[in-house]
N, C-alpha and C positions, 0 to 999 in steps of 0.2 A: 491487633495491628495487621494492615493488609500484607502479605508477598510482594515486592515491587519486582517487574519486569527487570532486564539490567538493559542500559544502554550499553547502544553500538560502540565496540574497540575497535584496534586492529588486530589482526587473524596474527598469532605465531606460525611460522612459515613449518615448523615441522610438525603442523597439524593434518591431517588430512584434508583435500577440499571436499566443498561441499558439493551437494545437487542442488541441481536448479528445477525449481517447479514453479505452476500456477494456478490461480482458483479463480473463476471465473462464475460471478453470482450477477443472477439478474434471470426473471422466471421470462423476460423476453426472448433471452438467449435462447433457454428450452421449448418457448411456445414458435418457434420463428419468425416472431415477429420483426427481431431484426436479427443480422448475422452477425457474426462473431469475427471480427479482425484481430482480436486481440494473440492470439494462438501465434499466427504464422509471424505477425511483426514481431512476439517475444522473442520464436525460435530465432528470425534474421536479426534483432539485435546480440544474443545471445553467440550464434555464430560469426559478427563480425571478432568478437571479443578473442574468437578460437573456443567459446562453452557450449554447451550443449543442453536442452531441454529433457528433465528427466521423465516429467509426467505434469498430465494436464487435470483439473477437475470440475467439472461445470454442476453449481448447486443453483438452486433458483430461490427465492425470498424466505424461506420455510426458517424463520430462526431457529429451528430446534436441528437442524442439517447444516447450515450455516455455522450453530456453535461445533457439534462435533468435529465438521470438515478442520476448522479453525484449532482445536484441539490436538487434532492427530499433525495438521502441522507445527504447532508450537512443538510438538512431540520428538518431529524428524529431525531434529538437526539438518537440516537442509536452509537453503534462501528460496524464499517462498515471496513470489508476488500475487500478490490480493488483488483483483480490479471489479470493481462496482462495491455499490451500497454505504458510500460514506457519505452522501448528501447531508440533507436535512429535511427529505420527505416521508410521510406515516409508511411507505415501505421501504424505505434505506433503514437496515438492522446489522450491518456489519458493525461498524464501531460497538455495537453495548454484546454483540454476539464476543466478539475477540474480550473482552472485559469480562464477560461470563466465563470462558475458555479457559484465561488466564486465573479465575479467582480473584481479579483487582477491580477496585472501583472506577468509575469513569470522572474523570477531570476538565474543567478548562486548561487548556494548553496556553502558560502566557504568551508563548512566541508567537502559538497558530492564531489568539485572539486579537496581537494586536499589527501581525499581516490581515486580519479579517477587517479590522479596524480603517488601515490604512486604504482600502480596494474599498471600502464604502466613501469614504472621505473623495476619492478618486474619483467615484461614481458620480455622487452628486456635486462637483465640480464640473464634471463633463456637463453636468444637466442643467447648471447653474441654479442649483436648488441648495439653501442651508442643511448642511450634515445634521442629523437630528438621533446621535447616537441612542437615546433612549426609545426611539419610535419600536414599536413594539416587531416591524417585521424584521429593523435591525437587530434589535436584541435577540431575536430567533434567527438568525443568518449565524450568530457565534456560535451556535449551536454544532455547526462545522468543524470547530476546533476544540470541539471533546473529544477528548479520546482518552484510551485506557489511563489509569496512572502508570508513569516511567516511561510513556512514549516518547519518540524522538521523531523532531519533523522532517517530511521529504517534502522541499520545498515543490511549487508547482512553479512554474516560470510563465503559464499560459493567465491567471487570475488570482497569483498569490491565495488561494484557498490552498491552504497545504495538506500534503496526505500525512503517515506517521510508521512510525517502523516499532514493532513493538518483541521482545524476546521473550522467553522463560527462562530462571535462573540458572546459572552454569552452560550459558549458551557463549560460542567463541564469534570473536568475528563477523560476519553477516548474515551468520544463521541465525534465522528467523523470519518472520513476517512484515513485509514491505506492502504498507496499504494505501491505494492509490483510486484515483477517479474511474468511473465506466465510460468515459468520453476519452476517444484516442486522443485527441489533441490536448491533451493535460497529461493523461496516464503516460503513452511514451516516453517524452522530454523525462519524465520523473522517475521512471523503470532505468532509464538511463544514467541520470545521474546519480541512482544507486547504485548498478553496476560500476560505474566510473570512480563513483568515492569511495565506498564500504567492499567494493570485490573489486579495488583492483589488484592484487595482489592473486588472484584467481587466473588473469586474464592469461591466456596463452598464445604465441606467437604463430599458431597454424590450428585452423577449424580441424576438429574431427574428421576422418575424411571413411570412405566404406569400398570396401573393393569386392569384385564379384569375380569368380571362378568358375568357370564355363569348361 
């Protein structure tokens, strides 16, 4: 029988809080092909909240770096946001990387399939073409909503493709791994509304602030 992840509670208050990290995959990030926004927009949503960024990690497609990196966070008891590699193209390998990481197998997600379901339906309305759920590039688009077993969806609010938050057992509260799009315009809203629902309870009434003595 597999380990199952545990889904997201809420944090008891006389817990310690956690850190806040992120992992940042994608071998474009490290070749320069394009640059990296994701960084500074965590730290500023992270500081309106009053939190702070603990550390950053930038791994490129190598799924055998990808599982480690993913490892050592399921590890930390920390809230860790994931960005890139959940697609459905021959080099998106987060999802089956975090599944390796964990020891769990990977699933269809009902919820994530049938918001997948529902955004094609939506599609081809727009197009005014019949929805053809069996058509083979549909049936490979739900591919999107594998994810480990014991995942939990972060919805996307940008194309209902949703991300997935997944823990190791005897994790409290939102420690763990929050996995989201490499396209800002999905990933934030989403990095957000995890912040918002699963840490709020973190959130403090004044940013960190740093003073210098001269």
């Amino acid at each position: 029988m597999w380990p199952q992840p545990c889904l997201l509670s809420p944090m008891p208050t006389n817990l310690p809080r956690p850190e806040f990290s992120l992992i940042i995959i994608g071998d474009e990030i490290l070749s320069g092909k394009r640059a990296d926004k994701h960084l500074p927009k965590v730290i500023e949503l992270l500081h309106a909240r009053g939190l702070a960024l603990a550390h950053a990690d930038y791994v490129g497609d190598s799924p055998e770096r990808i599982t480690a990196t993913l490892a050592r966070a399921f590890a930390s008891g920390e809230v860790v946001f994931s960005c890139g590699g959940i697609g459905a193209t021959p080099d998106d390998h987060t999802r089956q990387c975090a599944a390796a990481a964990l020891g769990v197998p990977l699933e269809l997600h009902p919820g994530a399939k049938a918001l997948i379901v529902e955004r094609m339906r939506e599609v081809a309305a727009e197009k005014g073409e019949p929805f053809e759920p069996e058509r083979a590039d549909n049936l490979h688009r739900l591919n999107m909503g594998v994810f480990p077993a014991g995942a939990a969806i972060v919805p996307n609010p940008y194309n209902k493709i949703a991300g997935f938050s997944v823990r190791p057992p005897g994790a409290h509260g939102p420690a763990g791994v929050h996995f989201v799009p490499g396209f800002p315009v999905m990933a934030w809203p989403m990095i957000e509304w995890v912040l918002d629902t699963h840490c709020r309870a973190q959130h403090r009434s004044q940013a960190q602030r740093e003073k210098s003595v001269i």
